[in-house]
PQR file with spaces between the fields and no chain letter, atoms N, CA, C, O and H, PARSE charges and radii, in Angstrom:
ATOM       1  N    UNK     1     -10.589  -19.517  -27.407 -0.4000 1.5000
ATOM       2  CA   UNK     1     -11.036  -18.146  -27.561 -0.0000 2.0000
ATOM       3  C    UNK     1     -10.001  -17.216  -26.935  0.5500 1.7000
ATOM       4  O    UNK     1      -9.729  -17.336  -25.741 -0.5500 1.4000
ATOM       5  N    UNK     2      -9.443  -16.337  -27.660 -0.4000 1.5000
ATOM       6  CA   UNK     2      -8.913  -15.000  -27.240 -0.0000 2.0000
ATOM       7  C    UNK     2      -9.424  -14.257  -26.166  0.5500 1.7000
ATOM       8  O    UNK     2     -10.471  -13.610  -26.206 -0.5500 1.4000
ATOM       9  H    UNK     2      -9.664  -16.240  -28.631  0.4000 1.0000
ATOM      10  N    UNK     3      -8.360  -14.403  -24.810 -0.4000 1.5000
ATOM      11  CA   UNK     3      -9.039  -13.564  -24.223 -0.0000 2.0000
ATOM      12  C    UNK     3      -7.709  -13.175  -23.011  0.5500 1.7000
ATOM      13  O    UNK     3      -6.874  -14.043  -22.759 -0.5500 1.4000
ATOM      14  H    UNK     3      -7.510  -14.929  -24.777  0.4000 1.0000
ATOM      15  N    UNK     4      -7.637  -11.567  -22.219 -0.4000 1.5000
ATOM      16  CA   UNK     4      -6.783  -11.133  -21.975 -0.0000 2.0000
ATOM      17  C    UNK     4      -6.437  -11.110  -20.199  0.5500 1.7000
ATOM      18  O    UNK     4      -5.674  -10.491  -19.458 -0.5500 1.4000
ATOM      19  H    UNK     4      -8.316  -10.861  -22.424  0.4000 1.0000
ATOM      20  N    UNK     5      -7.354  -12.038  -20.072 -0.4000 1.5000
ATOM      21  CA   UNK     5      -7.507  -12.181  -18.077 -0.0000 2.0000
ATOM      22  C    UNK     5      -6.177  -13.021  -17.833  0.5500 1.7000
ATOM      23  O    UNK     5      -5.804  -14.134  -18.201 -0.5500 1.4000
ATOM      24  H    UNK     5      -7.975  -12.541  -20.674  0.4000 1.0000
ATOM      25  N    UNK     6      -5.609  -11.988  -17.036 -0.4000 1.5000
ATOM      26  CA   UNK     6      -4.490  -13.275  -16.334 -0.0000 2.0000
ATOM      27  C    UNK     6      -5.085  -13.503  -15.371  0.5500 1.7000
ATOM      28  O    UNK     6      -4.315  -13.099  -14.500 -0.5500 1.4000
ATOM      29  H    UNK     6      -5.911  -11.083  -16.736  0.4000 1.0000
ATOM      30  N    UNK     7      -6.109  -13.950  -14.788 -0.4000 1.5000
ATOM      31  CA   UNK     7      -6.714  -14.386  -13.112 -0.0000 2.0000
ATOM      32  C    UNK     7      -6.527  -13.616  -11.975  0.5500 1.7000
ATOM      33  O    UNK     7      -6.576  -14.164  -10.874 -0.5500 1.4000
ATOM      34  H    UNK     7      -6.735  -14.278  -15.496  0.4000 1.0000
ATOM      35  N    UNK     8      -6.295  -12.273  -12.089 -0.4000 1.5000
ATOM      36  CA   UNK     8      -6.673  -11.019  -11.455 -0.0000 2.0000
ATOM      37  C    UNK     8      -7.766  -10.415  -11.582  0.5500 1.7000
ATOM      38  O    UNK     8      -7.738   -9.506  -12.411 -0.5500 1.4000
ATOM      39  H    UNK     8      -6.256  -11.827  -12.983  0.4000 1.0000
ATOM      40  N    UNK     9      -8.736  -10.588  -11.054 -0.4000 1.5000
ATOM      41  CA   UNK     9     -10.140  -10.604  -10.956 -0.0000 2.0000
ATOM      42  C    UNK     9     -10.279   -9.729   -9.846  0.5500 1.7000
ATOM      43  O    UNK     9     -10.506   -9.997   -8.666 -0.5500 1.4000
ATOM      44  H    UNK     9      -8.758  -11.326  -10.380  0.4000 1.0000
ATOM      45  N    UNK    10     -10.075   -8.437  -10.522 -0.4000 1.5000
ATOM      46  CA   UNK    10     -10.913   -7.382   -9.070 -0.0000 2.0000
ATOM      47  C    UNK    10     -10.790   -5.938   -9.947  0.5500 1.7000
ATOM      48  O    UNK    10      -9.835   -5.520  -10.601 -0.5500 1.4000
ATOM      49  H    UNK    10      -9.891   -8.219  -11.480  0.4000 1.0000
ATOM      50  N    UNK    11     -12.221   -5.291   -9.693 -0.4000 1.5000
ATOM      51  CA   UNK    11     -12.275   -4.249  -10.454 -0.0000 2.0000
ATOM      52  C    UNK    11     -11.930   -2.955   -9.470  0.5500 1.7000
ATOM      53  O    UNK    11     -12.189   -2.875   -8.269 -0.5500 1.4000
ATOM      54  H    UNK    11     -12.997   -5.630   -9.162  0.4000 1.0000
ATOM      55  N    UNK    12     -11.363   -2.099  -10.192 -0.4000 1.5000
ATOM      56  CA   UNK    12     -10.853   -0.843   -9.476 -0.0000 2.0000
ATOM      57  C    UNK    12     -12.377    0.105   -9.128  0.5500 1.7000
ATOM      58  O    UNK    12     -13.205    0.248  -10.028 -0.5500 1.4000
ATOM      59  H    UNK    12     -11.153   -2.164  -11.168  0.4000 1.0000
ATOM      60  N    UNK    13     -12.537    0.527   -8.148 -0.4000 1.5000
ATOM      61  CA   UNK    13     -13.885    1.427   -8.179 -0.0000 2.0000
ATOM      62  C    UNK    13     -13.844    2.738   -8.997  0.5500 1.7000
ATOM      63  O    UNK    13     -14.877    3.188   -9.494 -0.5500 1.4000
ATOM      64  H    UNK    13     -11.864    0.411   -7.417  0.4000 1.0000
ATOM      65  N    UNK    14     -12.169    3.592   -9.187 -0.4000 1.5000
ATOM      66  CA   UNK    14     -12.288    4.943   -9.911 -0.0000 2.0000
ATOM      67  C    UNK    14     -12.581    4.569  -11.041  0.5500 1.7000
ATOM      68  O    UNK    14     -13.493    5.212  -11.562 -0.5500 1.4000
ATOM      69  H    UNK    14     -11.331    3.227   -8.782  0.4000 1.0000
ATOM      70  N    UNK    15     -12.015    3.511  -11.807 -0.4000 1.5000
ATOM      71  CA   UNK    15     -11.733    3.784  -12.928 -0.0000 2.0000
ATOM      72  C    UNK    15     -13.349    3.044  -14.035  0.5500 1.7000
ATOM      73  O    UNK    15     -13.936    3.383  -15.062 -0.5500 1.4000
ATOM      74  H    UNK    15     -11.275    2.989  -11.384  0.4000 1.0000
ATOM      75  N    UNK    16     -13.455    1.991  -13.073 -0.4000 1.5000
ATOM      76  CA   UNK    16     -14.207    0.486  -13.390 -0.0000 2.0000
ATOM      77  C    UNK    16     -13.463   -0.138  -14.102  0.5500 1.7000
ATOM      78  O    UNK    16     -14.118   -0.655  -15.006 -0.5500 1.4000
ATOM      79  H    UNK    16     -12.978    1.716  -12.238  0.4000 1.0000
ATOM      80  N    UNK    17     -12.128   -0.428  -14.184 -0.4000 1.5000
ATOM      81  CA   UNK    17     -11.807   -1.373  -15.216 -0.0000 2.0000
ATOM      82  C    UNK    17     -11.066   -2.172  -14.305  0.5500 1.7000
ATOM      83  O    UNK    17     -10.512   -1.801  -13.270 -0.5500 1.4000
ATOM      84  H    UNK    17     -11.596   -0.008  -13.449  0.4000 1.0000
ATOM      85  N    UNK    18     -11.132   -3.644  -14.949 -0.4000 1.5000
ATOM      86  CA   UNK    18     -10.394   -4.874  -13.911 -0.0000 2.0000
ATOM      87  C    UNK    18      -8.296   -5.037  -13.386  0.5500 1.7000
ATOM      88  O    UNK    18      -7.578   -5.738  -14.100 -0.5500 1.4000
ATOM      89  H    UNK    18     -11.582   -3.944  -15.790  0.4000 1.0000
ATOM      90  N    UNK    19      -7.928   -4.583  -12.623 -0.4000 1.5000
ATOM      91  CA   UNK    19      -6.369   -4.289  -12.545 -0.0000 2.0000
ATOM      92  C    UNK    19      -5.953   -5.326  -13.328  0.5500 1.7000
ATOM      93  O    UNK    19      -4.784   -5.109  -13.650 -0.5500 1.4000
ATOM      94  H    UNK    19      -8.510   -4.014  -12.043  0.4000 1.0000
ATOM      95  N    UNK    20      -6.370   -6.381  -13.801 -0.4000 1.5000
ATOM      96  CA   UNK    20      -5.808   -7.616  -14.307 -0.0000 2.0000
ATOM      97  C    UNK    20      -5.564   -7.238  -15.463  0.5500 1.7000
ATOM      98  O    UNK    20      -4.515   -6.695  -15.807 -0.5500 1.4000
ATOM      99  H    UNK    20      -7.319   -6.557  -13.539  0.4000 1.0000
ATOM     100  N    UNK    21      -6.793   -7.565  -16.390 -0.4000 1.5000
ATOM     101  CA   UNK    21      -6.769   -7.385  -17.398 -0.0000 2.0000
ATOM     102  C    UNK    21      -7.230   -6.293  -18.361  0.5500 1.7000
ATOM     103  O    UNK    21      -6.951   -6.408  -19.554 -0.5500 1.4000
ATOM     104  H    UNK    21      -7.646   -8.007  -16.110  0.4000 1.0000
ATOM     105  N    UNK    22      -8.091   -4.976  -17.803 -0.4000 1.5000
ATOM     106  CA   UNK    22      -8.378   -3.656  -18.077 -0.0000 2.0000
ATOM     107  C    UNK    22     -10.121   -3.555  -18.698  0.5500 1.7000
ATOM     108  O    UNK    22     -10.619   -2.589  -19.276 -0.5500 1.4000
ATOM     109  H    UNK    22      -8.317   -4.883  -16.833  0.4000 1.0000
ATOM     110  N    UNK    23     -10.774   -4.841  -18.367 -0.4000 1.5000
ATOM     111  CA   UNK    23     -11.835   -4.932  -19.042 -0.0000 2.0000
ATOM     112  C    UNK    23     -13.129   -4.630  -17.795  0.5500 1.7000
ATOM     113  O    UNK    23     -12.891   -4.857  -16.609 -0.5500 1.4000
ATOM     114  H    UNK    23     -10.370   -5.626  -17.897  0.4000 1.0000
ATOM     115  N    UNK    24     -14.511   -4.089  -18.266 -0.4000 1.5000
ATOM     116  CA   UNK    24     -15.192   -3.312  -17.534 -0.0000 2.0000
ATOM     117  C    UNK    24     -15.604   -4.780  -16.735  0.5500 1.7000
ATOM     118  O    UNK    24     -14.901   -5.766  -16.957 -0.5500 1.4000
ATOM     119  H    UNK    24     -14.705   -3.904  -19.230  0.4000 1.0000
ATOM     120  N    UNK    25     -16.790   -4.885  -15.783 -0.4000 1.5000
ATOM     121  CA   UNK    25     -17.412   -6.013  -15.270 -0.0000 2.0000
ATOM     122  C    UNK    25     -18.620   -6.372  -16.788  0.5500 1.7000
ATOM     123  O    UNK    25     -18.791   -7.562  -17.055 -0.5500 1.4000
ATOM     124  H    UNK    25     -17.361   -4.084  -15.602  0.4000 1.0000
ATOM     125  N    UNK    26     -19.356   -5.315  -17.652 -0.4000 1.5000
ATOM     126  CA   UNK    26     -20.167   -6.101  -18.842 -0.0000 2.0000
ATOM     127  C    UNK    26     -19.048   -6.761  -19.650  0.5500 1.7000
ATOM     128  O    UNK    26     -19.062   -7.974  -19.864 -0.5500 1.4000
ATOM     129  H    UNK    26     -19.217   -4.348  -17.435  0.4000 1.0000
ATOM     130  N    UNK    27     -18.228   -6.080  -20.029 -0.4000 1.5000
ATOM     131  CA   UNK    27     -16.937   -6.675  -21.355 -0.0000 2.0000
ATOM     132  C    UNK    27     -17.320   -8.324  -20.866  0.5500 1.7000
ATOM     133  O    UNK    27     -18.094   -9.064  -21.473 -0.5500 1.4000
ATOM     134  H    UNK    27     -18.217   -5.096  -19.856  0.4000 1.0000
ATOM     135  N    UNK    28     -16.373   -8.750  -19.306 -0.4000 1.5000
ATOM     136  CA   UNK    28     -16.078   -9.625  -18.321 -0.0000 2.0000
ATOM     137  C    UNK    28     -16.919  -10.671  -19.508  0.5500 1.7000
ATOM     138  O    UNK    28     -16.786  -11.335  -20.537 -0.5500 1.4000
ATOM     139  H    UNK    28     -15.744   -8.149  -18.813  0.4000 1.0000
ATOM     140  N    UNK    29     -18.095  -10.101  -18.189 -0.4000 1.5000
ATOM     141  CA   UNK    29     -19.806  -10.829  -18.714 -0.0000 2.0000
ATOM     142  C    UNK    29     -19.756  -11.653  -20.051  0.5500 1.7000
ATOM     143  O    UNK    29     -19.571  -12.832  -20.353 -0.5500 1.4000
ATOM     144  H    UNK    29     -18.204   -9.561  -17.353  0.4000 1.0000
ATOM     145  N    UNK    30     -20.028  -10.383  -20.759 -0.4000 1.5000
ATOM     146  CA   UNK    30     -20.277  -10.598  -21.985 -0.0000 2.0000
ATOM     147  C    UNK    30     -18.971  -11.365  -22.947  0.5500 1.7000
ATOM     148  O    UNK    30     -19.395  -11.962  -23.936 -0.5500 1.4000
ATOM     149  H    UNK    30     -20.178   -9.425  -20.514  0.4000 1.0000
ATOM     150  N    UNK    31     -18.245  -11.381  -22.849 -0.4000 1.5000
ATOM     151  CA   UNK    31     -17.150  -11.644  -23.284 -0.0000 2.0000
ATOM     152  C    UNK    31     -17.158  -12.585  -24.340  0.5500 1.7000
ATOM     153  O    UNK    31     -16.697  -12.400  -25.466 -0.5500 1.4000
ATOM     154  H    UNK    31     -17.900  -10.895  -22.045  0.4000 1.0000
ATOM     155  N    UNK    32     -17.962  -14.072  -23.717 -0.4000 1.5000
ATOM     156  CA   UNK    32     -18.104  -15.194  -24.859 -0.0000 2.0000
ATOM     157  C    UNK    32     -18.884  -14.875  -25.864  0.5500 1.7000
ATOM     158  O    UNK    32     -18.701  -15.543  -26.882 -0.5500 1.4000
ATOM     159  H    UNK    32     -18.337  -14.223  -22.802  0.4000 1.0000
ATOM     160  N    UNK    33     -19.710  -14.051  -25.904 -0.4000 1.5000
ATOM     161  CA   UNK    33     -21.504  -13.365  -26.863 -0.0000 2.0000
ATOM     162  C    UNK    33     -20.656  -12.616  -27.753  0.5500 1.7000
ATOM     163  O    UNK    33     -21.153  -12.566  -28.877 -0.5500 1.4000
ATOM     164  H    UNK    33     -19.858  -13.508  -25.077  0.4000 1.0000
ATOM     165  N    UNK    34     -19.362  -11.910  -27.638 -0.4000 1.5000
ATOM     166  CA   UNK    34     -18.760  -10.962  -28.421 -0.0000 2.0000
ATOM     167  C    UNK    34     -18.400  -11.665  -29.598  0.5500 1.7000
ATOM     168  O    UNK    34     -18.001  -12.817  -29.429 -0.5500 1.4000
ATOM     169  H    UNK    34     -18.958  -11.951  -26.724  0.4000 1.0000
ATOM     170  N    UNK    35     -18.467  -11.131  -30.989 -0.4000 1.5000
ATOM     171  CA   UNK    35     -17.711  -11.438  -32.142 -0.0000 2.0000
ATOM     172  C    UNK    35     -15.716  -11.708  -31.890  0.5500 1.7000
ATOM     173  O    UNK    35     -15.069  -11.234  -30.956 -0.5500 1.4000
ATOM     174  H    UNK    35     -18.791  -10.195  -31.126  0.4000 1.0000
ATOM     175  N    UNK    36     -15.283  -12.385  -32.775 -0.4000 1.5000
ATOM     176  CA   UNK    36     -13.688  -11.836  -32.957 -0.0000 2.0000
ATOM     177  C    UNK    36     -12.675  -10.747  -32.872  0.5500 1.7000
ATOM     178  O    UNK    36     -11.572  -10.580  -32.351 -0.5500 1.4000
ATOM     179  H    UNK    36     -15.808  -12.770  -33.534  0.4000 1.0000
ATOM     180  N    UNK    37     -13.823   -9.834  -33.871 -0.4000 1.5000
ATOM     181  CA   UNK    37     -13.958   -8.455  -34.318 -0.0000 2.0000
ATOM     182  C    UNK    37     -13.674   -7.640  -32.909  0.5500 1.7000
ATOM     183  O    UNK    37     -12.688   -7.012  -32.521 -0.5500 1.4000
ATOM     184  H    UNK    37     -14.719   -9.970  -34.294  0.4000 1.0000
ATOM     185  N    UNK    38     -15.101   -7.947  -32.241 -0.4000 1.5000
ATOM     186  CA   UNK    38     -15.401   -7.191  -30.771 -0.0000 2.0000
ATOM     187  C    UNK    38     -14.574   -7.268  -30.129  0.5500 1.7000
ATOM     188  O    UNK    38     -14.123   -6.255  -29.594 -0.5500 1.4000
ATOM     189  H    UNK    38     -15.902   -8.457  -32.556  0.4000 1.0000
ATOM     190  N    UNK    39     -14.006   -8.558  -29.906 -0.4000 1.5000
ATOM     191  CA   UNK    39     -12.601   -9.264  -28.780 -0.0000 2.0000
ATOM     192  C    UNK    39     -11.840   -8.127  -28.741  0.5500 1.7000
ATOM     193  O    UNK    39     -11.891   -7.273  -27.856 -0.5500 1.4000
ATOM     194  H    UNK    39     -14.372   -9.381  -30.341  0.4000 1.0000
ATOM     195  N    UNK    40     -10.764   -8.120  -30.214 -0.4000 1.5000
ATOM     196  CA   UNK    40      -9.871   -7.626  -30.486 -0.0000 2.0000
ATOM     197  C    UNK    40      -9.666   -5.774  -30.403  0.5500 1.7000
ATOM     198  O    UNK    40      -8.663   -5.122  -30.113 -0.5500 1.4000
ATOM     199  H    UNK    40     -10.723   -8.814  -30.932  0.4000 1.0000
ATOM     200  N    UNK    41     -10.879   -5.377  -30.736 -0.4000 1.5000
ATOM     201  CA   UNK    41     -11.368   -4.351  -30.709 -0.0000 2.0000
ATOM     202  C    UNK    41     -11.239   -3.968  -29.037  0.5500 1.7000
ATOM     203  O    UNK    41     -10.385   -3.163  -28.667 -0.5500 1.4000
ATOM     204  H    UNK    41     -11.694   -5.907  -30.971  0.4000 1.0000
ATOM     205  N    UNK    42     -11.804   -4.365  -28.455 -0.4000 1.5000
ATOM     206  CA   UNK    42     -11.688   -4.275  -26.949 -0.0000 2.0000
ATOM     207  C    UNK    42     -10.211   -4.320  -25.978  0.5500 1.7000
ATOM     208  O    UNK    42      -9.789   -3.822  -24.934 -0.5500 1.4000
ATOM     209  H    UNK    42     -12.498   -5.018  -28.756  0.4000 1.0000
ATOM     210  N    UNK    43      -9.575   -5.611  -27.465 -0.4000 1.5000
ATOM     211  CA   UNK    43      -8.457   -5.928  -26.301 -0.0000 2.0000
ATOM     212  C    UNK    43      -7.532   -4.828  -26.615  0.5500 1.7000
ATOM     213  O    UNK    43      -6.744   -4.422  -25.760 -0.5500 1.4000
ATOM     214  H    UNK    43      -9.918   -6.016  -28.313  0.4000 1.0000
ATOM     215  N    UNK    44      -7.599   -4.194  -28.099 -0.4000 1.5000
ATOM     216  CA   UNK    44      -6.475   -2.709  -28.158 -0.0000 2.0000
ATOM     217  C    UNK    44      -6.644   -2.088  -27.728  0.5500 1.7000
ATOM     218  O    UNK    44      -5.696   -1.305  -27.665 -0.5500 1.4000
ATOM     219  H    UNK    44      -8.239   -4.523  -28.794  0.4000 1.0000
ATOM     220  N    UNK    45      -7.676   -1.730  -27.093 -0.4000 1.5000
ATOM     221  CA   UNK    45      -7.757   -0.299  -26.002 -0.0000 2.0000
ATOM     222  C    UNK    45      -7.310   -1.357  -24.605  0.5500 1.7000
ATOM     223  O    UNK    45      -6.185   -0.891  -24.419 -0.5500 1.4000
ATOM     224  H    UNK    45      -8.446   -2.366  -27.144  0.4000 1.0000
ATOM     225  N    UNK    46      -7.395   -1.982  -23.991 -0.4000 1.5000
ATOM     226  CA   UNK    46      -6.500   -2.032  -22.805 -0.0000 2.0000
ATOM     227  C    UNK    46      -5.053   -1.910  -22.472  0.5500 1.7000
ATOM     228  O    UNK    46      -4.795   -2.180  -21.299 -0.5500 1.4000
ATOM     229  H    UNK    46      -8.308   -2.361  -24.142  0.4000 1.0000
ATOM     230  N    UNK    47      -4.151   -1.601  -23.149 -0.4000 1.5000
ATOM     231  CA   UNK    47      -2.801   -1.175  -22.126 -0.0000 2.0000
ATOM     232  C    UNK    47      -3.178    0.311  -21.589  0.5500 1.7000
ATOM     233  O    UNK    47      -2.794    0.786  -20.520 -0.5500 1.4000
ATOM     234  H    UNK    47      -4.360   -1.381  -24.102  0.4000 1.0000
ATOM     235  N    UNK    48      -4.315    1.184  -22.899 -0.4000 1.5000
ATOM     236  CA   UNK    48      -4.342    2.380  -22.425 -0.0000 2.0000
ATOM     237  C    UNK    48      -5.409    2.397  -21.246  0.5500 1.7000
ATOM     238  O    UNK    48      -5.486    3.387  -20.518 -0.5500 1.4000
ATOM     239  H    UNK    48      -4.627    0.798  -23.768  0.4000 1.0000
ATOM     240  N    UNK    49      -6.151    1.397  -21.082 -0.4000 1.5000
ATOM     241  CA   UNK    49      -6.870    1.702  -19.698 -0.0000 2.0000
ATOM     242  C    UNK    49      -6.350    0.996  -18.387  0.5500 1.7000
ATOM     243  O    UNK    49      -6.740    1.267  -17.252 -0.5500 1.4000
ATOM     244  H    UNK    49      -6.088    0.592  -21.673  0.4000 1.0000
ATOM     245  N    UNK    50      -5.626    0.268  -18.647 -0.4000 1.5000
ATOM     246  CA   UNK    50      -4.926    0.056  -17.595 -0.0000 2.0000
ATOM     247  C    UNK    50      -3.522    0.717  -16.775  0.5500 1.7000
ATOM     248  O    UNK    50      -2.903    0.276  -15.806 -0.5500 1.4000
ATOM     249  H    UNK    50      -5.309    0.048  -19.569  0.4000 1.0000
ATOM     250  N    UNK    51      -3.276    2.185  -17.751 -0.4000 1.5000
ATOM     251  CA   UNK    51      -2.800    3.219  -17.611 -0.0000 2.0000
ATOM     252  C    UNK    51      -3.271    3.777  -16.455  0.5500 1.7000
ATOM     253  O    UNK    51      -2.489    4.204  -15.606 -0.5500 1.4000
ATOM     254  H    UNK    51      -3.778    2.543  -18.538  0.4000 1.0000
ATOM     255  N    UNK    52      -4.626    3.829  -16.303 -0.4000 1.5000
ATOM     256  CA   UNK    52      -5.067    4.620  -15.449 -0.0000 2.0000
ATOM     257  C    UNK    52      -5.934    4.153  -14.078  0.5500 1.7000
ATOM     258  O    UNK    52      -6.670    4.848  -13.378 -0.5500 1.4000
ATOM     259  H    UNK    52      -5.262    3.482  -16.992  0.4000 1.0000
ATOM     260  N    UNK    53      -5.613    2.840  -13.957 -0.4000 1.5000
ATOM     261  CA   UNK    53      -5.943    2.014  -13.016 -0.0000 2.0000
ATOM     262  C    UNK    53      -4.785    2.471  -11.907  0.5500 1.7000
ATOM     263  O    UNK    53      -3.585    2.712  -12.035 -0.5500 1.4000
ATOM     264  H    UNK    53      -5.015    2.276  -14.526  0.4000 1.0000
ATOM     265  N    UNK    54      -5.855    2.483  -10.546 -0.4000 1.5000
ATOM     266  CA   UNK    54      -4.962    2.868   -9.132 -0.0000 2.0000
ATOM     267  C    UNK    54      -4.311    1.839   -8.970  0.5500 1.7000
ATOM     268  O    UNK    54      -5.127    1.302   -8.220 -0.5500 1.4000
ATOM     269  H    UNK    54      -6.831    2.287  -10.443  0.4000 1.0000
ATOM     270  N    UNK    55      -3.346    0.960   -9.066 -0.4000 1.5000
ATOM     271  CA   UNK    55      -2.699    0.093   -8.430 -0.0000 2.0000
ATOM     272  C    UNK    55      -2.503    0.069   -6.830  0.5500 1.7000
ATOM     273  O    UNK    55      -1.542    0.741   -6.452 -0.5500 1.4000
ATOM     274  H    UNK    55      -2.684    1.396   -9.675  0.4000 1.0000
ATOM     275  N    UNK    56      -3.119   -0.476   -5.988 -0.4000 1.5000
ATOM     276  CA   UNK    56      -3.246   -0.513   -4.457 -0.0000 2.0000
ATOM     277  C    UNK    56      -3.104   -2.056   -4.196  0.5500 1.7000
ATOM     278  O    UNK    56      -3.631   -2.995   -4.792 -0.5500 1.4000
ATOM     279  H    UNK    56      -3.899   -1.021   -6.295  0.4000 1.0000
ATOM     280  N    UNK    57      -2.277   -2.043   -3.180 -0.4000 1.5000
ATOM     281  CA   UNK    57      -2.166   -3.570   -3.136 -0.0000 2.0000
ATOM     282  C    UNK    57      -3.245   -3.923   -2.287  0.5500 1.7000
ATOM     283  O    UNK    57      -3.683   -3.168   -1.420 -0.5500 1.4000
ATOM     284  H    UNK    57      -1.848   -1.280   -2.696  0.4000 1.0000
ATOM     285  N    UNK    58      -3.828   -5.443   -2.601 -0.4000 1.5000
ATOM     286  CA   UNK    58      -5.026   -5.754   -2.100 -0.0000 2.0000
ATOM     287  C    UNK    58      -4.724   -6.132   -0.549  0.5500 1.7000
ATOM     288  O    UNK    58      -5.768   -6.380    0.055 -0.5500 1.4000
ATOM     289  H    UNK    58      -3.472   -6.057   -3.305  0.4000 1.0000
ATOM     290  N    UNK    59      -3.943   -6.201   -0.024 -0.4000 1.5000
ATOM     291  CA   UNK    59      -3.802   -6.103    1.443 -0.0000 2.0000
ATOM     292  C    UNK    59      -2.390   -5.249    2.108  0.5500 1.7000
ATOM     293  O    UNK    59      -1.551   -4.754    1.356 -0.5500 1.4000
ATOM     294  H    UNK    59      -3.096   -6.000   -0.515  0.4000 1.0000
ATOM     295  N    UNK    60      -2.309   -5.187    3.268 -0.4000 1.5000
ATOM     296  CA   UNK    60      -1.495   -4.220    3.466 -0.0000 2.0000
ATOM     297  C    UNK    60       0.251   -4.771    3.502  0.5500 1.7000
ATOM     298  O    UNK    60       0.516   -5.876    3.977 -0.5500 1.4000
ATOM     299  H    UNK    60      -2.991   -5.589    3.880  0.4000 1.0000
ATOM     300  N    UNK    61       0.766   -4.344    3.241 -0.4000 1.5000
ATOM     301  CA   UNK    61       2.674   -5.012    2.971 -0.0000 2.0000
ATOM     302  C    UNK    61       3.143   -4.346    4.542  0.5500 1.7000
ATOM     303  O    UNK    61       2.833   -3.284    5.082 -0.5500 1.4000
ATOM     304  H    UNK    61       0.551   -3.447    2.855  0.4000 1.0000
ATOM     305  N    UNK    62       3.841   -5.246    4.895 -0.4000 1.5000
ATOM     306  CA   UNK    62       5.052   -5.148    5.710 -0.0000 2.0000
ATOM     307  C    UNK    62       5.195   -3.522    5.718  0.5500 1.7000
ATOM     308  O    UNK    62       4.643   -2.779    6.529 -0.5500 1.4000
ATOM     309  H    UNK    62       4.092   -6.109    4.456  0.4000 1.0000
ATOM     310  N    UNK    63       6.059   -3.119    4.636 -0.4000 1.5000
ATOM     311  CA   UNK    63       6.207   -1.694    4.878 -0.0000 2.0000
ATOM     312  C    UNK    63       5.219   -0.390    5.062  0.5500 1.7000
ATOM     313  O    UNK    63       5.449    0.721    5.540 -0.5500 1.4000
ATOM     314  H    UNK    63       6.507   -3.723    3.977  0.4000 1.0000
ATOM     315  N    UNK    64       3.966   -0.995    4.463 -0.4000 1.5000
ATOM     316  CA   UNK    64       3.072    0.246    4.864 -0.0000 2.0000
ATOM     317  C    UNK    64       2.580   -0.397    6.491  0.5500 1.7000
ATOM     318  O    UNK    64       2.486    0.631    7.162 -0.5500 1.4000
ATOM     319  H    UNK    64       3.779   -1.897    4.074  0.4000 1.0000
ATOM     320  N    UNK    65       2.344   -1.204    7.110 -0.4000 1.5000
ATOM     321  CA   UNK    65       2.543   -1.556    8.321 -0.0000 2.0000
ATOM     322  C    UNK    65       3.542   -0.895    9.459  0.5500 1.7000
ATOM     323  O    UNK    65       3.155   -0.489   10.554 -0.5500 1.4000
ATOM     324  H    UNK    65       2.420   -2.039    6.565  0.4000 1.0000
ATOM     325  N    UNK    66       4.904   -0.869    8.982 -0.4000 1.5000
ATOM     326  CA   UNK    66       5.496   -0.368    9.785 -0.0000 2.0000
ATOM     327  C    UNK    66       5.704    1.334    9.579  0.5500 1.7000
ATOM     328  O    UNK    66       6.385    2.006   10.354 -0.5500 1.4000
ATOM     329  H    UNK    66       5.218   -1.200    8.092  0.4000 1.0000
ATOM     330  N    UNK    67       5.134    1.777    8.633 -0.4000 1.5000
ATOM     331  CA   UNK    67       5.102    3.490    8.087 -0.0000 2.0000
ATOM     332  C    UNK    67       3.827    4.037    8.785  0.5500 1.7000
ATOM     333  O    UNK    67       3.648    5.193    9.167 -0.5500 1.4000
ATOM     334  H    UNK    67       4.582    1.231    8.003  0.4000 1.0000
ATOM     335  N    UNK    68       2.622    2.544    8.918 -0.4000 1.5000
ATOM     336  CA   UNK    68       1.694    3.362    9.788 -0.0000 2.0000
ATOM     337  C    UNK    68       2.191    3.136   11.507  0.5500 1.7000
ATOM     338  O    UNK    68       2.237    4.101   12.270 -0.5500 1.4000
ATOM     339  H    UNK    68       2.767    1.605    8.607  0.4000 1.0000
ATOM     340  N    UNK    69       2.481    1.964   11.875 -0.4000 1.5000
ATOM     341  CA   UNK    69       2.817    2.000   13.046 -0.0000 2.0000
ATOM     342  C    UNK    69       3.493    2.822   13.518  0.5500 1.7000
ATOM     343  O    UNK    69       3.259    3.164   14.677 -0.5500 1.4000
ATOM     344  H    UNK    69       2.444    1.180   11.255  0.4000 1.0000
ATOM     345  N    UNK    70       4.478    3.375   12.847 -0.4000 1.5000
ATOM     346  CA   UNK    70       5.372    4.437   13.197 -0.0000 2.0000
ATOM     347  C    UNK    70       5.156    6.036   13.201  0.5500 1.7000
ATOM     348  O    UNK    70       5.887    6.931   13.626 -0.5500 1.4000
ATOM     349  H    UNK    70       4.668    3.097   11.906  0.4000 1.0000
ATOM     350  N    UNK    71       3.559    6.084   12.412 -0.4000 1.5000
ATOM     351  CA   UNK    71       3.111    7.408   13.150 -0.0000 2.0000
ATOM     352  C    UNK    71       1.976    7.419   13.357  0.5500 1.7000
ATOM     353  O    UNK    71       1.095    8.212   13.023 -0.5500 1.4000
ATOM     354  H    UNK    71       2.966    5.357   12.067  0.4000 1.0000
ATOM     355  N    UNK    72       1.955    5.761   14.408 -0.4000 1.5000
ATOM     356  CA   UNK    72       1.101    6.362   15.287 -0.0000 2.0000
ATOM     357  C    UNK    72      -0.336    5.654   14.912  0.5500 1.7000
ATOM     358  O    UNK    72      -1.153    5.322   15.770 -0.5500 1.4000
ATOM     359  H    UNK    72       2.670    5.117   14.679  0.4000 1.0000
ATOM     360  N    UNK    73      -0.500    5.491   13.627 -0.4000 1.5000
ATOM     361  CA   UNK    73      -2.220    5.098   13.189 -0.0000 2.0000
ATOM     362  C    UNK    73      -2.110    3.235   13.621  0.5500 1.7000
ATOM     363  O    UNK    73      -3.094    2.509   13.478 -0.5500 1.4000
ATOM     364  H    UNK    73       0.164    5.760   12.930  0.4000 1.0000
């Protein structure tokens, strides 16, 4: 079955769509219940919703570490 998860499994709270693969938590769900039709249908609208996904890294890097240490927080 067609389907567009690379195993990035975490949904953004602004947007609701998954940073991975751009699909809501029902799409997720539902995913196997969907037609072909539905799949595909779904999967062309994700590059444009993953446009608008916050990209935040899920823990903190080295450099934002030393950008906060350094003023102070």
């Amino acid at each position: 079955m067609e389907s567009p998860c690379i195993l990035v499994c975490s949904i953004d709270d602004k947007t609701g769509f998954c940073f991975g693969c751009g699909r809501t938590r029902e799409e997720i769900g539902l995913w196997t219940s969907y037609s072909g039709v539905e799949r595909r249908t779904i999967m062309a609208e994700l590059p444009a919703r993953l446009e608008n996904v916050e990209r935040k890294p899920r823990r903190e890097t080295r450099r934002t570490r030393l950008v906060r240490e350094r003023e102070g927080g």
